[in-house]
C-alpha positions as a LaTeX table, in Angstrom:
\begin{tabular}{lrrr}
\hline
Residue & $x$ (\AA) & $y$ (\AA) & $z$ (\AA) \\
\hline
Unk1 & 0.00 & 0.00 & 0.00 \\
Unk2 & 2.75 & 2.38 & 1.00 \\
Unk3 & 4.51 & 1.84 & $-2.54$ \\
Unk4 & 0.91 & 2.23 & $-3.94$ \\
Unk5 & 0.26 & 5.78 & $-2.58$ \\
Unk6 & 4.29 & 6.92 & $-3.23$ \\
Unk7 & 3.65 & 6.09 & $-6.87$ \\
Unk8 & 0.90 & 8.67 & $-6.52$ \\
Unk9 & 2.32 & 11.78 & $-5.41$ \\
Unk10 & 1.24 & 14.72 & $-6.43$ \\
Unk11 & 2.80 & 17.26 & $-8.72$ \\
Unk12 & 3.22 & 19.44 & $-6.03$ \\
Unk13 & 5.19 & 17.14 & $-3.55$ \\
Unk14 & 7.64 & 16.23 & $-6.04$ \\
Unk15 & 8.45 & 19.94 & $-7.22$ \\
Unk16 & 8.71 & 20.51 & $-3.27$ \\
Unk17 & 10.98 & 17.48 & $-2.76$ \\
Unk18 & 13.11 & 18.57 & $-5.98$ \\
Unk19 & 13.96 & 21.84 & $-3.72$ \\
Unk20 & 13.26 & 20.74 & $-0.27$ \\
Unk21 & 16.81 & 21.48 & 2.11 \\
Unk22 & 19.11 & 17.85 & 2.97 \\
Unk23 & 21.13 & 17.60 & 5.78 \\
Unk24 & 23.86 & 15.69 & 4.08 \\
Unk25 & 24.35 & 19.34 & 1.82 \\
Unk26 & 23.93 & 21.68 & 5.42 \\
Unk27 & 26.79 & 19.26 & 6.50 \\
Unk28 & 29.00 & 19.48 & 3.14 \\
Unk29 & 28.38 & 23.30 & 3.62 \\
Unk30 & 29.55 & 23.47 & 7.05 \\
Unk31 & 32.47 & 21.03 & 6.27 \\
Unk32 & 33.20 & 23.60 & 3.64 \\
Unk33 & 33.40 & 26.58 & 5.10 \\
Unk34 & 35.29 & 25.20 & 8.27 \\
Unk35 & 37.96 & 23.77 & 5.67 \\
Unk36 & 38.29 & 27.65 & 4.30 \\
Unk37 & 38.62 & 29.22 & 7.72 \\
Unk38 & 41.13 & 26.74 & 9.08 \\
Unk39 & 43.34 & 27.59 & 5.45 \\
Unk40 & 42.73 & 31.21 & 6.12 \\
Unk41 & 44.15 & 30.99 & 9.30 \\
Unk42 & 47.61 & 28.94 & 8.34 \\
Unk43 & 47.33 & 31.74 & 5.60 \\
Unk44 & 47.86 & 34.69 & 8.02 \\
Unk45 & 50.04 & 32.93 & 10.54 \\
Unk46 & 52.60 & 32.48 & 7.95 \\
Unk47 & 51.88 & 35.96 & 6.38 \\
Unk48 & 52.21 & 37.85 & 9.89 \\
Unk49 & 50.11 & 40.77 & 10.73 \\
Unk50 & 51.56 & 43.94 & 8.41 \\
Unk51 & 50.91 & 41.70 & 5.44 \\
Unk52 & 47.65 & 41.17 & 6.62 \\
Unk53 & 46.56 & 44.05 & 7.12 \\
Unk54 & 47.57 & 45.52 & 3.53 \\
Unk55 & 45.60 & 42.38 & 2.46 \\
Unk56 & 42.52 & 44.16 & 4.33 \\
Unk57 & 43.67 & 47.30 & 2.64 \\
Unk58 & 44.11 & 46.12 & $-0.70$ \\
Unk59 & 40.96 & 44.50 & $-0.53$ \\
Unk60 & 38.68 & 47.57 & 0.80 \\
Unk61 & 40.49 & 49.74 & $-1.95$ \\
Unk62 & 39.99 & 47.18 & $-4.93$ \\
Unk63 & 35.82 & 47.78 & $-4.00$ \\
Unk64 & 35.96 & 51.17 & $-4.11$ \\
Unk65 & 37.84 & 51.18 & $-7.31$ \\
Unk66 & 35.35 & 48.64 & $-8.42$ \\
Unk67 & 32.68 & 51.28 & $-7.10$ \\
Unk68 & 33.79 & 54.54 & $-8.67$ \\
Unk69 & 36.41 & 53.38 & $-11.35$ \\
Unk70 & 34.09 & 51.76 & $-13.57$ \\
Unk71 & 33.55 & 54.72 & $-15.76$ \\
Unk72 & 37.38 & 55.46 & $-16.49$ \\
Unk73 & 37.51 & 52.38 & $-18.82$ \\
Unk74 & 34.36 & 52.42 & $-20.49$ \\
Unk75 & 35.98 & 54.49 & $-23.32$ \\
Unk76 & 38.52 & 51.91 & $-24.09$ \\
Unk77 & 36.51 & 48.89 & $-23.87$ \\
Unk78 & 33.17 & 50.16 & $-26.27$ \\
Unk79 & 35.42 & 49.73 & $-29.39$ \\
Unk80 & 36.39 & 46.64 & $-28.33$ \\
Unk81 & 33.65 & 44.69 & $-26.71$ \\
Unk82 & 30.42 & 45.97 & $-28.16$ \\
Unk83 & 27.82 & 45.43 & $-25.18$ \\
Unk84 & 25.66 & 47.71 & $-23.43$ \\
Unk85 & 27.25 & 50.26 & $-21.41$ \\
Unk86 & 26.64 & 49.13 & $-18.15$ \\
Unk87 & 27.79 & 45.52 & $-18.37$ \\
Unk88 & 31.03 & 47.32 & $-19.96$ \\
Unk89 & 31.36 & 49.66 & $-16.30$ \\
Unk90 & 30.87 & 46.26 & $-14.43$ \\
Unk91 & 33.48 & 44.84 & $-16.20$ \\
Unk92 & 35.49 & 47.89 & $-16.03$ \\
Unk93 & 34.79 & 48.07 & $-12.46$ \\
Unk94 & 36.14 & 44.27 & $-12.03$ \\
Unk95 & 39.99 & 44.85 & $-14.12$ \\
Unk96 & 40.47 & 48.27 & $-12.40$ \\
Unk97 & 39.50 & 46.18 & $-8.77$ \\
Unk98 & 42.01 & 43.55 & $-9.71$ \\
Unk99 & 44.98 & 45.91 & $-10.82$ \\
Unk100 & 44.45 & 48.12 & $-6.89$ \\
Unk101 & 44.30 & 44.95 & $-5.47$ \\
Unk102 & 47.51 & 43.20 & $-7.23$ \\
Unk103 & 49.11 & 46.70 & $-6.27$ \\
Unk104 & 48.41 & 47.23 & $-2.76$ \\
Unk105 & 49.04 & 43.54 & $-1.82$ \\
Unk106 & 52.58 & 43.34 & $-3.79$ \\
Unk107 & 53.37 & 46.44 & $-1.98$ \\
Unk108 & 52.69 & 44.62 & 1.62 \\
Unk109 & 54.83 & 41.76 & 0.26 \\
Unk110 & 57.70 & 43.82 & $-0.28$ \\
Unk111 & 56.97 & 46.39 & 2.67 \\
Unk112 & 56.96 & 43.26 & 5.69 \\
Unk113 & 58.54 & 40.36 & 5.94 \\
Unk114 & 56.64 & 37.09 & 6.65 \\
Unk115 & 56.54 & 35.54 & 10.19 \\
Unk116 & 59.36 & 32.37 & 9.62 \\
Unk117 & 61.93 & 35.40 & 8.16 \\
Unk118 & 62.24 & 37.18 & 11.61 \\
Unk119 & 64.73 & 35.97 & 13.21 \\
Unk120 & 63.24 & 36.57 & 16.88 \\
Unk121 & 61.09 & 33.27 & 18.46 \\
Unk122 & 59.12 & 35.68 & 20.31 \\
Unk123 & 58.48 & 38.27 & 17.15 \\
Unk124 & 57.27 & 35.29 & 14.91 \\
Unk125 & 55.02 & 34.15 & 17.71 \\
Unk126 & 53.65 & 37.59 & 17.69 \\
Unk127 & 53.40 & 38.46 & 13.76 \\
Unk128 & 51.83 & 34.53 & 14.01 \\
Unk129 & 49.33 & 34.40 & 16.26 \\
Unk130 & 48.30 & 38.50 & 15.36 \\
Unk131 & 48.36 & 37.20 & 11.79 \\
Unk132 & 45.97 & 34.10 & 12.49 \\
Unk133 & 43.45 & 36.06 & 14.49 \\
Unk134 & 42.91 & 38.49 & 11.05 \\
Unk135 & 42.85 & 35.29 & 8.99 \\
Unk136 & 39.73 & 34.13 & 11.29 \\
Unk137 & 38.61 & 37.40 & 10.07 \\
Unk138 & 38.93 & 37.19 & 6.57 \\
Unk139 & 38.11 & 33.44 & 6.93 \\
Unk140 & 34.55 & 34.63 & 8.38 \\
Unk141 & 34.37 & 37.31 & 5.21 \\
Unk142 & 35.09 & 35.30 & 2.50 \\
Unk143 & 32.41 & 32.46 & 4.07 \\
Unk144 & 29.68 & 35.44 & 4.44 \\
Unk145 & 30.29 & 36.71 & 0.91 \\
Unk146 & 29.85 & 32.92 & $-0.21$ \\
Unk147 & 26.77 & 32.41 & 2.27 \\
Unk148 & 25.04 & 35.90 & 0.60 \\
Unk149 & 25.62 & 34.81 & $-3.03$ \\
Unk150 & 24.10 & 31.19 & $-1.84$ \\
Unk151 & 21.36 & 32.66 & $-0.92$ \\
Unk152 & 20.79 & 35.37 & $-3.18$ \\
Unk153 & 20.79 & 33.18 & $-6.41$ \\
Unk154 & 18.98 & 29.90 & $-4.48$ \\
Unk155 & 16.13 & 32.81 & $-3.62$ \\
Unk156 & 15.47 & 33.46 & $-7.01$ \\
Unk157 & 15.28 & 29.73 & $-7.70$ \\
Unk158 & 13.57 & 28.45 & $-5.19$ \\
Unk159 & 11.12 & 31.04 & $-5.99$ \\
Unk160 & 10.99 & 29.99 & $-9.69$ \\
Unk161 & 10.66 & 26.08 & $-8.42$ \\
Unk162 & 7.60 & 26.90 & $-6.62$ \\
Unk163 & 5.96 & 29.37 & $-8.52$ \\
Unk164 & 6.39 & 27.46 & $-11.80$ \\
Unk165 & 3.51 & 25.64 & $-13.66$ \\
Unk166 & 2.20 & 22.64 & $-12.43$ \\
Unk167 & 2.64 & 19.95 & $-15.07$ \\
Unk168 & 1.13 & 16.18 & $-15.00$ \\
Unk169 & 4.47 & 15.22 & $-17.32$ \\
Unk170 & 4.84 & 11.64 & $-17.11$ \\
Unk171 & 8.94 & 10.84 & $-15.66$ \\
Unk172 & 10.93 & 8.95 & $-18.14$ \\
Unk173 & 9.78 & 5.47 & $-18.35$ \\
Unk174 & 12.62 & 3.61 & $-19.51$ \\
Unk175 & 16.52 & 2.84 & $-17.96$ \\
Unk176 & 17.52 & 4.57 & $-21.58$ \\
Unk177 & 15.59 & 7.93 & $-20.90$ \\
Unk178 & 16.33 & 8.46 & $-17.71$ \\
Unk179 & 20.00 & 8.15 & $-18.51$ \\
Unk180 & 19.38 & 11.03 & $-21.08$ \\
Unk181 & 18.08 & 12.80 & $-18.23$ \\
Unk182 & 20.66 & 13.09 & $-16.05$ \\
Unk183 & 22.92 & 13.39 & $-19.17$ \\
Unk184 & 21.43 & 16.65 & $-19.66$ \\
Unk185 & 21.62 & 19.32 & $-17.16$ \\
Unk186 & 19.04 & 21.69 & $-18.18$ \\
Unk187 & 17.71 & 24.87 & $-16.66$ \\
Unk188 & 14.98 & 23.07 & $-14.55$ \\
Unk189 & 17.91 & 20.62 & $-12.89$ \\
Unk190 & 20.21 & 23.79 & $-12.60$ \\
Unk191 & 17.45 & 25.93 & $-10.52$ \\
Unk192 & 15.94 & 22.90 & $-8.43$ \\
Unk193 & 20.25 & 22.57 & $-7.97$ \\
Unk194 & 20.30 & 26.06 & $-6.75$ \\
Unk195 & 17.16 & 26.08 & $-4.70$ \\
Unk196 & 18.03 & 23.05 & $-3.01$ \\
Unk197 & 21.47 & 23.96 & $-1.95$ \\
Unk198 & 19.83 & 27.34 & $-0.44$ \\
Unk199 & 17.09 & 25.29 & 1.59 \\
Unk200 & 19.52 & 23.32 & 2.59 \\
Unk201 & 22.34 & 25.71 & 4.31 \\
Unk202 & 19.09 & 27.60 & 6.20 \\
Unk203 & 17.85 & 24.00 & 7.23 \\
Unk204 & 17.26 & 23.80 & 11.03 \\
Unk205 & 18.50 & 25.66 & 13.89 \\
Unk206 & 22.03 & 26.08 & 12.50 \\
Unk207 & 20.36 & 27.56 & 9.40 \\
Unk208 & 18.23 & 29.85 & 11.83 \\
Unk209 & 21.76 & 31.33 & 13.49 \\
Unk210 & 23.38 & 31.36 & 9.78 \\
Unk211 & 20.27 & 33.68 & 8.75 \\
Unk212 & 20.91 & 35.54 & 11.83 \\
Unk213 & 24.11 & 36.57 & 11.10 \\
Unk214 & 23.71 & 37.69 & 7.50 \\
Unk215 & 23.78 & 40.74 & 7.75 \\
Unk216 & 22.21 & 41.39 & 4.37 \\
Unk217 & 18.68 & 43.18 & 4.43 \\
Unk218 & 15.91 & 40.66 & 4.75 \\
Unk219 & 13.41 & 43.03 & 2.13 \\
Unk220 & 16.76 & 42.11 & $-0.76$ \\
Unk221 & 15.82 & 38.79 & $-0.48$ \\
Unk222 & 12.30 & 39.09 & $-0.52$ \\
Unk223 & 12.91 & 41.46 & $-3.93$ \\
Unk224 & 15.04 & 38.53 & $-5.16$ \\
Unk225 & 12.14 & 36.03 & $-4.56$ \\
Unk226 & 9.48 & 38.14 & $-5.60$ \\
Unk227 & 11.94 & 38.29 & $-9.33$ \\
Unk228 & 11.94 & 34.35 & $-9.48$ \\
Unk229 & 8.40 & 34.30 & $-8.76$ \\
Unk230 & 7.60 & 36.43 & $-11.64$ \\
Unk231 & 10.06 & 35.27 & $-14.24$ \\
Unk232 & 8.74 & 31.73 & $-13.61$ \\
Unk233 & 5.46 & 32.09 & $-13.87$ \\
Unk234 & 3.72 & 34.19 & $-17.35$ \\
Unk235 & 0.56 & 34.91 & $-15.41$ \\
Unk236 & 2.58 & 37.10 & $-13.36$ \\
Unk237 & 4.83 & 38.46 & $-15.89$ \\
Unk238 & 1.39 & 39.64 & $-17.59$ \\
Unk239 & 0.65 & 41.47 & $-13.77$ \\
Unk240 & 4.01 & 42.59 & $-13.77$ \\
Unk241 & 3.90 & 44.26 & $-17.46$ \\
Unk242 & 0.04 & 45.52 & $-16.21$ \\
Unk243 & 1.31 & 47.91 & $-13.47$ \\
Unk244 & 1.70 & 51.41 & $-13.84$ \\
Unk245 & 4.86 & 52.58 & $-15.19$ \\
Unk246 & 5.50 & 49.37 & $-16.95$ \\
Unk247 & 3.51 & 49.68 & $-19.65$ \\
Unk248 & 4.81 & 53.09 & $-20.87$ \\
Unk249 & 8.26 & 51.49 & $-20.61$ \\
Unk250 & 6.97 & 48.51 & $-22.98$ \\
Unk251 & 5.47 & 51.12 & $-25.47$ \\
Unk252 & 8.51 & 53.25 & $-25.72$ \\
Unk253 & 9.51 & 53.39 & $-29.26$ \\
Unk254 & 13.50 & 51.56 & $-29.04$ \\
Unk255 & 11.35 & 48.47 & $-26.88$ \\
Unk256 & 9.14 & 48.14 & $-29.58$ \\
Unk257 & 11.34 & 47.75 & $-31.78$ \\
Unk258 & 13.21 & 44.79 & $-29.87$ \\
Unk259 & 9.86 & 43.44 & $-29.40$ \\
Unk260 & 8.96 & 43.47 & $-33.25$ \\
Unk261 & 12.91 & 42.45 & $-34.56$ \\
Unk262 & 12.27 & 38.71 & $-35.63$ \\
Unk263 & 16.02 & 38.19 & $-35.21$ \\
Unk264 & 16.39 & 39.39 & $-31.66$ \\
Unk265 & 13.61 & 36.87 & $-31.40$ \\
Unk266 & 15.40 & 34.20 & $-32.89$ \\
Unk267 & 18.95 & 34.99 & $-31.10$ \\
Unk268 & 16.78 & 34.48 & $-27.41$ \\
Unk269 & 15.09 & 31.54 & $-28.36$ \\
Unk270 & 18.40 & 29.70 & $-29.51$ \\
Unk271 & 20.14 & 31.13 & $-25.93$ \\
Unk272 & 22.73 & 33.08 & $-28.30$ \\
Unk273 & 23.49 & 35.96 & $-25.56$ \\
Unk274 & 26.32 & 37.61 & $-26.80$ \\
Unk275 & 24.92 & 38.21 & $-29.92$ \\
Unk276 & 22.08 & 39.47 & $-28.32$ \\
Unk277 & 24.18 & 41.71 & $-26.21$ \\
Unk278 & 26.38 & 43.07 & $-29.63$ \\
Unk279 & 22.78 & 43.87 & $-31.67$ \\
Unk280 & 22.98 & 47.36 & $-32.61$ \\
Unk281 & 19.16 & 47.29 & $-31.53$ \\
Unk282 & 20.03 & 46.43 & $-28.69$ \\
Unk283 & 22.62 & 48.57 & $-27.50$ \\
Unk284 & 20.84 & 51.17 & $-28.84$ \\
Unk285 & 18.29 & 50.81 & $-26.33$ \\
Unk286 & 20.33 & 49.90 & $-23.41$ \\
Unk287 & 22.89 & 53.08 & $-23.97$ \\
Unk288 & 19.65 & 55.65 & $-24.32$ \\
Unk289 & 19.67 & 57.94 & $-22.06$ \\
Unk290 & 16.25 & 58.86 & $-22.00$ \\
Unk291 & 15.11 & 55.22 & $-21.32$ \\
Unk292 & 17.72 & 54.56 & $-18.56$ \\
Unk293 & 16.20 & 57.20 & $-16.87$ \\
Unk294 & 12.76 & 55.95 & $-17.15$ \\
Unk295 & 13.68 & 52.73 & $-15.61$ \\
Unk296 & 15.60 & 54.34 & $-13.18$ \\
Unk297 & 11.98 & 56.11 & $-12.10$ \\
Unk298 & 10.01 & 53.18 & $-12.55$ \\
Unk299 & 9.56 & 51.53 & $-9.01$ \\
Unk300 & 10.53 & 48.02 & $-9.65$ \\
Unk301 & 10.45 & 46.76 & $-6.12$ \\
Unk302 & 6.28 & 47.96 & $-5.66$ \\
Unk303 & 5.90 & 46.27 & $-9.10$ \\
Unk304 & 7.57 & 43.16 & $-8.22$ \\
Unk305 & 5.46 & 42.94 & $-4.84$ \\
Unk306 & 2.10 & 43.81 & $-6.94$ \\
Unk307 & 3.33 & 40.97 & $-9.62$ \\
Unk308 & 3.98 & 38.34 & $-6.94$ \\
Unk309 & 0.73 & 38.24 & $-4.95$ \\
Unk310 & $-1.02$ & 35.55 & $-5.28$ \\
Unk311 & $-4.07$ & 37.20 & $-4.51$ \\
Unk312 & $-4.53$ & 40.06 & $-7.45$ \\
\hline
\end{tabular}
């Protein structure tokens, strides 16, 4: 009887069980991130404190850079790269980043010695054990940044798991097909991948203090969920397009004419992005001024929230 009624689950259980959290993955996690601080901590024992803290430096100044430099190279990469100006300052953002960073840090390493070349027992136990302390630090930083981008993405796709379509698909029945199945990681295994490994590293009560220290905005999350729900579902990309705002953005003449281009059609249905990205069309609209600035007005997070509710 029992393998009668588990031959019989519902839709709905089995897109819940595709994302539902697993302790084995909180534990892999955990194992993970322990592994990382331990290295970060051999890391700054050997490095001693001066070079750790120009480390700190070099990292606080590469985000900055990556902040406000992303504009100085965005004359030098357009003839080169072809995309939409913003994804251009991004990437910008990222080289000029890299260079402060590959300065400030090779300026440490000849400033300071590391801790084995003192030649005092008592100053390498100092520059050590200073040096070790920072690298729990940075240990506990890098394991945040990691825990925020886990959470971020697996947001959006656990959102998209559960607000996508309910489908009465039949699962492959033969040894063949389901071998093609796992053969091919699609976008379905990908987000039910991502949503998983979310659920699973806020599973239980060490998920509950992992939550608690993110110290990320709980309403960034909620924006992030309330973009998978819409993108996954088209009777809330129709609300979405319905509220107020959005439909003078989808009637402005440069949209309309991505909407209407057959082969900007073509180039998303075949997944061909950078193409898509280097369409004169399509940098044309992304590099207007007067359109930036209209989605720059339009309030995306109240649309999102009017999109999402299941209610309207």
């Amino acid at each position: 009887m029992s393998l009668f009624l588990s031959a019989i689950r519902s839709p709905v259980s089995e897109i819940q069980s595709s994302a539902s959290g697993s302790t084995l993955w909180q534990i892999v996690f955990l194992s993970f991130a322990a592994v990382l601080l331990l290295l970060e901590v051999v890391r700054g024992y050997r490095l001693g404190l001066p070079r750790q803290l120009m480390r700190g430096a070099a990292i606080i100044a590469a985000y900055a850079a990556a902040y406000f430099g992303g504009q100085l190279l965005l004359p030098l990469l357009q003839p080169i790269l072809k995309w939409p100006d913003f994804i251009l300052t991004m990437i910008g953002g990222a080289i000029v980043a890299l260079v402060v960073y590959g300065l400030i840090a090779s300026l440490g390493s000849i400033l300071f010695k590391r801790t084995a070349q003192h030649g005092s027992a008592p100053v390498r136990l100092v520059y050590g054990l200073s040096g070790a302390v920072t690298g729990i630090v940075f240990g506990l930083f890098f394991i945040w940044l990691i825990l925020v981008g886990i959470r971020s993405v697996g947001s959006i796709a656990d959102a998209q798991v559960q607000a996508r379509p309910r489908t009465d698909a039949a699962p492959p029945s033969s040894r063949t097909d389901r071998s093609h199945a796992l053969e091919n990681l699609d976008a379905e295994s990908l987000t039910s991948f991502l949503a998983r490994l979310k659920n699973s590293v806020e599973l239980g009560s060490i998920g509950d203090l992992l939550k608690k220290t993110d110290v990320t905005p709980p309403a960034v999350y909620q924006i992030l969920k309330d973009v998978g729900t819409v993108s996954a579902n088209p009777e809330n990309a129709r609300r979405f397009l319905s509220f107020p705002g959005a439909v003078e953005l989808s009637e402005h003449p440069k949209i309309v004419a991505l909407r209407n281009d057959p082969e900007i059609a073509e180039l998303i249905r075949q997944g061909r992005i950078l193409e898509l990205l280097q369409h004169p069309r399509v940098l044309a609209a992304a590099n207007d001024p007067t359109l930036v600035e209209r989605v720059k007005q339009f309030d995306i997070k109240k649309a999102l929230e009017f999109a999402a509710k299941k209610d309207n």
